[in-house]
N, C-alpha and C positions, 0 to 999 in steps of 0.2 A: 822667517825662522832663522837660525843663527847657523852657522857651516854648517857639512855634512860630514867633516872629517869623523872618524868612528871612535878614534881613543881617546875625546874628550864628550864623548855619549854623555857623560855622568856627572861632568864639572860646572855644569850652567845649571844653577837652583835658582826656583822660582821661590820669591822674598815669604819668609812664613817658614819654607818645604824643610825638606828632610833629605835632599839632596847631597848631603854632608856622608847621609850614611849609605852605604854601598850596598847593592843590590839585592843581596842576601837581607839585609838588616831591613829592608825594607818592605821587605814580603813578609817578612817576621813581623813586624810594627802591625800591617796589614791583617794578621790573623789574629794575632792578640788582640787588636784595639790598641788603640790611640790615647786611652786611659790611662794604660797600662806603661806607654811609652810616652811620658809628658813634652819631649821632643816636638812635637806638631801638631796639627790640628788634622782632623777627619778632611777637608777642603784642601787640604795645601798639599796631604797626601796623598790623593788619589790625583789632583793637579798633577803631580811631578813623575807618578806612575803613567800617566799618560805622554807628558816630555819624553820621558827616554824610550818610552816602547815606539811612539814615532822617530825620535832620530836614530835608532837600532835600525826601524827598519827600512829609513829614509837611505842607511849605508850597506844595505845588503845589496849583490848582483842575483841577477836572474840565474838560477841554476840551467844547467843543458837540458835538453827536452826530452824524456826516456822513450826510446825505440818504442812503435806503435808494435801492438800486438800482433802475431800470425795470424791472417783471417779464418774465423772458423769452417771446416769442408763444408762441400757444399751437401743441401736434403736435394736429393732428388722425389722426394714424394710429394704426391699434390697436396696442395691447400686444403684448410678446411672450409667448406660453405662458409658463407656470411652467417644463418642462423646459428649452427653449429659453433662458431669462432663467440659468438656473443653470447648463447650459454655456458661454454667453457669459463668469459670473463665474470658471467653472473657467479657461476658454480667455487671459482678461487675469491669472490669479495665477500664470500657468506663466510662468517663464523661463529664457534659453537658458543651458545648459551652459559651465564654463570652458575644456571640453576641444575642441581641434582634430579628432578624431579622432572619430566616431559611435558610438558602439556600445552594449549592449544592446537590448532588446525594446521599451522603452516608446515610443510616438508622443509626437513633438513637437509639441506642441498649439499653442503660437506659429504652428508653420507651416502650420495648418489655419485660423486668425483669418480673413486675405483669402477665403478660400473659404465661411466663416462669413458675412460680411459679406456676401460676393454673393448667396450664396440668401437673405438677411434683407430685403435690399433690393427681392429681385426677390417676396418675397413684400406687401412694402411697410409694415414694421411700425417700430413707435417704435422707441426705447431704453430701457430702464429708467433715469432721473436717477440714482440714487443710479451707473450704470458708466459714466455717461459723463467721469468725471475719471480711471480708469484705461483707459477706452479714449481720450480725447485725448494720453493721456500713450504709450499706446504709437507710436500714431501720429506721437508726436514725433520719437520715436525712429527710425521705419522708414516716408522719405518714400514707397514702394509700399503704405501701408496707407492713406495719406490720403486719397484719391478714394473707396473704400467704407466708412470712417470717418465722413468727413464726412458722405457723402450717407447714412446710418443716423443719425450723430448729428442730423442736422436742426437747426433754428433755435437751438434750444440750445446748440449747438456754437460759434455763433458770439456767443450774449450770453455765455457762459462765456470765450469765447476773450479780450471785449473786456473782463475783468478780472482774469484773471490773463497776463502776459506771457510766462508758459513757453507759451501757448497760439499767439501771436501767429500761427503762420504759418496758422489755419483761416482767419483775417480773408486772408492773403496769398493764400490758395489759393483766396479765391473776391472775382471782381472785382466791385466794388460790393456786398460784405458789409455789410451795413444798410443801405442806401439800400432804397428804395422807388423804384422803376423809371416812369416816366409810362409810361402806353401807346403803343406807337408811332405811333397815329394823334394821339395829342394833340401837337401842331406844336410850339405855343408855350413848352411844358415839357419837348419834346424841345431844342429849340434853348437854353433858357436851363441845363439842365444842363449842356449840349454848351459851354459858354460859362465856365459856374463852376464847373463837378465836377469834383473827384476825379480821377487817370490812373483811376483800379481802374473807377471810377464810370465816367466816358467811354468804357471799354473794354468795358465791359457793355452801356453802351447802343448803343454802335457794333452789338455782334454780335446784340442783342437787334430793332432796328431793320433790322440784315439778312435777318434771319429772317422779316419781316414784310413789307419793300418794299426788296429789294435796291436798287434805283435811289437810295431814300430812301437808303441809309445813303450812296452814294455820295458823293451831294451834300451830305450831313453834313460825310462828309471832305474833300470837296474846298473847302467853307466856309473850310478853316484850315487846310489843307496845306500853304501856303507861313510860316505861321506857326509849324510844331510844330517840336520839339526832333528832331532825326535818332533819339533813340532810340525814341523817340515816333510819328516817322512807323512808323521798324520793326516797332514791337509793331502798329500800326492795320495795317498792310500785309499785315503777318501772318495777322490777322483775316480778311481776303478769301479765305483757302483753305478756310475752310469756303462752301460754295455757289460756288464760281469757277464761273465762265461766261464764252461771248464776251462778252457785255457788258461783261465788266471792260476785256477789252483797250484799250481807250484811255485811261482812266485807267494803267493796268498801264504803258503805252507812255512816256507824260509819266514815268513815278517811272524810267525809264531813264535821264532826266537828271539826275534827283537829284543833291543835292551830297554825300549820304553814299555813298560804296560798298557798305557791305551793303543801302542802301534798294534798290539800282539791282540787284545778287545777288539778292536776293529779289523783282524785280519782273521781274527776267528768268527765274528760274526760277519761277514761279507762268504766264507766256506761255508759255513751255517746255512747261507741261500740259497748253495748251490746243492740240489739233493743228492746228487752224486756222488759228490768231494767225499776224501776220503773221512775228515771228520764228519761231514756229518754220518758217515757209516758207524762211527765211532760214537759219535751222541744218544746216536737210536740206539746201540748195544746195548747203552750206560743205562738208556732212560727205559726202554722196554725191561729188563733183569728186574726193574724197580716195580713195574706193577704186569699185575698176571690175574685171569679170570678164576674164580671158583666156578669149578662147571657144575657142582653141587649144590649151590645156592646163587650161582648168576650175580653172583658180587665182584665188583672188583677190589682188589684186594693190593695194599701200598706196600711196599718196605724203600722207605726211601733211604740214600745213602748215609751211611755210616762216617765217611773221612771224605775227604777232598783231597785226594791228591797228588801229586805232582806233574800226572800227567794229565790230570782235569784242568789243572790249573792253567799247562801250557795250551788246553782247547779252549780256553775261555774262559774256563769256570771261576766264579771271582768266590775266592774260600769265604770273604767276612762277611755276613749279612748286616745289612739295615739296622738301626736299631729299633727294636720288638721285634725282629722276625727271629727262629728258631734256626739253626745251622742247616738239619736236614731239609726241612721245608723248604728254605731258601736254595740249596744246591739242586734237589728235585726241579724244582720251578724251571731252574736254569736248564736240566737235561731235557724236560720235555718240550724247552720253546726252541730250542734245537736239534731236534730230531724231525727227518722228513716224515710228514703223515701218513706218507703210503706206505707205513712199516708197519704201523697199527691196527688196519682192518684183519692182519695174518694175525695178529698175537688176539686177536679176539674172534678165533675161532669164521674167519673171514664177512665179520658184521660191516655194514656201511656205517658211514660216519655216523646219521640219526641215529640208527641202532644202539652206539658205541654210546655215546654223549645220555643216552637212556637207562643205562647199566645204574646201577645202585652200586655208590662207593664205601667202603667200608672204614669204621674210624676217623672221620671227619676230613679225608683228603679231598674229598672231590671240589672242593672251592678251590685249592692247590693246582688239583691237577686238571679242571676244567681251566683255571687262565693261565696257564700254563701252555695248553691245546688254543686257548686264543690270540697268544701272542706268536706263534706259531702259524695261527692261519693267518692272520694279518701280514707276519713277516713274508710268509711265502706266497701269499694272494691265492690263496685256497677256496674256490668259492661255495666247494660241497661242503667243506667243512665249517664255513663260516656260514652256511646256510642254515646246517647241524646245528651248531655251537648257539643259536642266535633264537631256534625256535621258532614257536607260533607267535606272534603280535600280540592274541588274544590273552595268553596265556595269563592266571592268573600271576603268576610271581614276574611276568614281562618287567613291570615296572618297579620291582621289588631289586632287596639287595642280591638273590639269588645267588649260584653260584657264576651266573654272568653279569656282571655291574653293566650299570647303564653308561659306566666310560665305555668297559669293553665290548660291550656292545656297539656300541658308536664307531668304534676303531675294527670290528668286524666287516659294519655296514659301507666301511670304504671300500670291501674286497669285491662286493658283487656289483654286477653292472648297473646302471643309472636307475632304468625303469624300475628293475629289484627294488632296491635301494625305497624310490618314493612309494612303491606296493607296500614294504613292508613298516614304512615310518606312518602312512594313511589311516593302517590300519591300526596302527599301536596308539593310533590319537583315540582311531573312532572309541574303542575301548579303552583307554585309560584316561582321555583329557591331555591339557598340555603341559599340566603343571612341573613333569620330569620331562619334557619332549624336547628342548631348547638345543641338548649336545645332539640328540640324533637331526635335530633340523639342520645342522650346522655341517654336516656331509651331505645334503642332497644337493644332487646339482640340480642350477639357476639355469631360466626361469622355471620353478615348481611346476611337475607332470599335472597333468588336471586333477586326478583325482587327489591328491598330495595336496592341492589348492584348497581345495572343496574342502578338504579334512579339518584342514587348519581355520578357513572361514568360519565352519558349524561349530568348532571346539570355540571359536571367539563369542560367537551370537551365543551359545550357551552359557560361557563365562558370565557374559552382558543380562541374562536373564534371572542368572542366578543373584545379582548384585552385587557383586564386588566389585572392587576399583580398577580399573583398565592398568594402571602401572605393576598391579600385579603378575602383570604378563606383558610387563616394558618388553622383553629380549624379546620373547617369540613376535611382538607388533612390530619391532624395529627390523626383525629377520621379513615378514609378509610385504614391508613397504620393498625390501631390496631386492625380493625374493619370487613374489606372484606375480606369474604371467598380468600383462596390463588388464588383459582381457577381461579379467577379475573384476575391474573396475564396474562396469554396468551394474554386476548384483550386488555389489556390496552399496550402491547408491541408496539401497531401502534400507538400509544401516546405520548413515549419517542423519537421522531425525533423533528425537529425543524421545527417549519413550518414559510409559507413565511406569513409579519406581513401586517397586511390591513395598509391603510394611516392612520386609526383614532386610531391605536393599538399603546399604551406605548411604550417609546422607549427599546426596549431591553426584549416586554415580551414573545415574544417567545423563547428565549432562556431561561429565566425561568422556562417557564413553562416546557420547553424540561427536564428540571433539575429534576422540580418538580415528573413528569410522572415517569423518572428512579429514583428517590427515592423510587417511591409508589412502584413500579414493582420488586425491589430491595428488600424494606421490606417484602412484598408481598412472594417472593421465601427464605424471611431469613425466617416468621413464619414456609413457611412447610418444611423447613428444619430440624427445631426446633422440629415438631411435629414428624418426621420422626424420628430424633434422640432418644426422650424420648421413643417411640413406640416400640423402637428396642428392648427394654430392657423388656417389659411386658410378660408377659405370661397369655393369655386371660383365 
């Protein structure tokens, strides 16, 4: 080949080429066609694009070598099993389906990962290096896997994150990723972080110093309160709901004057929590003046507010309503999800919750001012009143629009304890079926109490007999695979055959449903597989 010198790259054409024209002109020739530009031929051109891209690169030097990375800390946690390590690998090379639609036998192993993760975690074991670039990448994918992702991938997760950028959000998802944290007792290194760091960084140490001397963190914040960006005070304010106590309340009180209005929303609903705080004394006034019993007719009886204003406003109270909701209605709502409930049984002649919620309302508020009483008891984890508010399972209107919706309902049933919780979803199947059942499944905790199992199996087999098509109740099968104790498995085995179809049954559903059944039964022996596997490896 001819010298290597570099500034005459471009002056050696090969007989036919296009060599004449300069570099630019030749990429141009190349996109148009060679038609286009009667100068050469298609052979002489791509010839010559080859000449110079080798002697270009024949005259380059080797660049310097860029510094190797800082190794990542070390896991001190143990390994996981052999078996364990080789599920995980099966569980990240599965993925989902193009089709809308479920159907055959096999379990979807994707949808087993999150449940994967939690017993890993809860046994407290590494990751294997070489999965944790297909388990960050799933995670990418599906931000509900990230919390038991991360906290399985451990520190590697995060030196990994901070050099490839498809990783970015494991750094976003945990505040003050890489820093090294002072201890909260060290003053000097609290305050100088608090000064120079990082939002991620300041936000870490904020809740890190809370946890430690709630007063400390106070006085942190209030160091530079009047200095911070309103989005900023936001996210710190925020922070305070973890450990809220009275003590907050006078800081809580001051951020009602804030010049942001979401700082002043959030510092009125964090008081709101606290039944003592002086607003919510102030709430109850508002909201109790607004309804009062007929002791003459045992009605309860609304006037709700007239204006909003200025000092409702600076408690919360947001004046504009929604659009379609009514001004009054809308401010009402707001007074009685903030008022403490134990202010209530005195204004009704000292009735219990059930009693109250029983009252006949007058004028059509009681839809008003029953979710009203439920966002209320949810906010404050009220479990007489959410037991009140929720009724009997059987109840005919249970499943109806009622004046308690089957959201607010759902959003109730997170207040009371577990067992509660699956007693009272058991029975709302046995009586109504599953076909509204899906939001309240979606608060019982995993793996399903027995009878909560049971409930949900006999509402499937009755579905299956009635004939319809198993995808008509895809959500509640997809919840049973994630959801039912393994145990489940053995009865539901007389399930997965195919039965003979009635004359008014779809055509073709009991072979679905035969499908369906060995899926679940399938899933079913993959979790306790799963759990057996991780199990092996503990040392109690």
């Amino acid at each position: 080949m001819p010298g290597s010198s570099t500034h005459t790259c471009d002056s050696t054409a090969l007989p036919g080429s296009a060599a004449a024209l300069p570099w630019d002109a030749l990429v141009t020739t190349a996109l148009l066609g060679t038609d286009r530009r009667p100068s050469t031929t298609p052979e002489a051109l791509l010839d010559d694009a080859a000449l110079r891209t080798v002697r270009r690169r024949a005259a380059l030097l080797p660049a310097a070598a860029a510094p190797l990375p800082t190794p990542a800390a070390p896991d001190p946690r143990p390994p996981l099993p052999a078996p364990a390590r080789a599920r995980l690998a099966t569980l990240l090379t599965d993925r989902p389906g193009t089709g809308t639609t479920r159907r055959g036998a096999a379990p979807d192993l994707l949808e087993l990962l999150p449940q994967w993760l939690t017993t890993a975690n809860a046994y407290g074991y590494a990751p294997p290096p070489e999965l944790l670039p297909p388990l960050l990448d799933a995670a990418r994918g599906r931000t509900d896997l990230r919390p038991g992702a991360l906290m399985f991938a451990g520190p590697r997760a995060l030196w990994l994150a901070a050099l490839n950028p498809d990783w970015k959000f494991a750094l976003r998802a945990t505040p003050g990723a890489g820093t090294t944290l002072p201890a909260p007792g060290e003053t000097q290194e609290v305050q100088r972080l608090w000064a120079e760091g990082l939002f991620a960084e300041r936000v870490a140490l904020l809740a890190a110093v809370r946890a430690h001397d709630p007063q400390a963190a106070r006085t942190l914040l209030q160091s530079t309160w009047s200095t911070e960006r309103a989005e900023d005070r936001l996210m710190f304010l925020d922070s305070l709901r973890e450990g809220l106590s009275d003590a907050d309340e006078p800081f809580l009180e001051k951020a009602l004057a804030d010049r942001s209005r979401n700082v002043r929303s959030t510092a009125a609903e964090l008081l709101s929590a606290l039944p003592h705080s002086a607003l919510a004394a102030r709430m109850a006034d508002r909201a109790l003046s607004c309804v009062a019993l007929d002791r003459e007719t045992g009605t309860v009886v609304v006037e709700a507010p007239h204006e909003c204003d200025a000092a409702m406003e600076r408690d919360g109270i947001v004046a504009k309503p929604p659009t379609g909701r009514g001004e009054r209605s809308w401010w009402l709502g707001q007074l009685v999800e903030a008022a403490p409930l134990d202010r209530w049984p005195a204004r009704f002649g000292g009735r219990a919750p059930e009693e109250i919620v029983a009252l006949p309302v007058a004028d059509d508020w009681r839809g008003e001012l029953h979710a009203g009483w439920c966002r209320a008891a949810v906010r404050q984890r009220d479990v007489g009143w959410s037991r009140a508010l929720l009724g009997t399972p059987t109840a005919p209107d249970a499943a109806g629009p009622g004046a308690v919706s089957l959201a607010e309902r759902s959003k109730l049933l997170s207040a009371l304890p577990a067992a509660d919780r699956a007693e009272w979803v058991a029975g709302f199947i046995a009586a109504h079926g599953l076909s509204e059942a899906f939001q309240l499944l979606g608060v019982c905790a995993t793996p399903w109490a027995a009878p909560l199992g049971r409930a949900v199996v006999d509402a499937l087999n009755i579905a299956r007999d009635a004939g319809s098509y198993p995808w008509s109740f895809s959500g509640v099968m997809g919840l049973a695979e994630r959801c039912l104790d393994p145990v489940e498995a053995v009865r539901l085995e007389g399930f997965t055959a195919a039965v003979e179809e009635t004359e008014n049954a779809a055509p073709g559903a009991g072979g679905y449903w035969s499908e369906a059944f060995q899926r679940l039964v399938g899933t079913l022996r993959l979790r306790q597989a799963m759990r057996e596997e991780l199990a092996a490896g503990h040392t109690p």
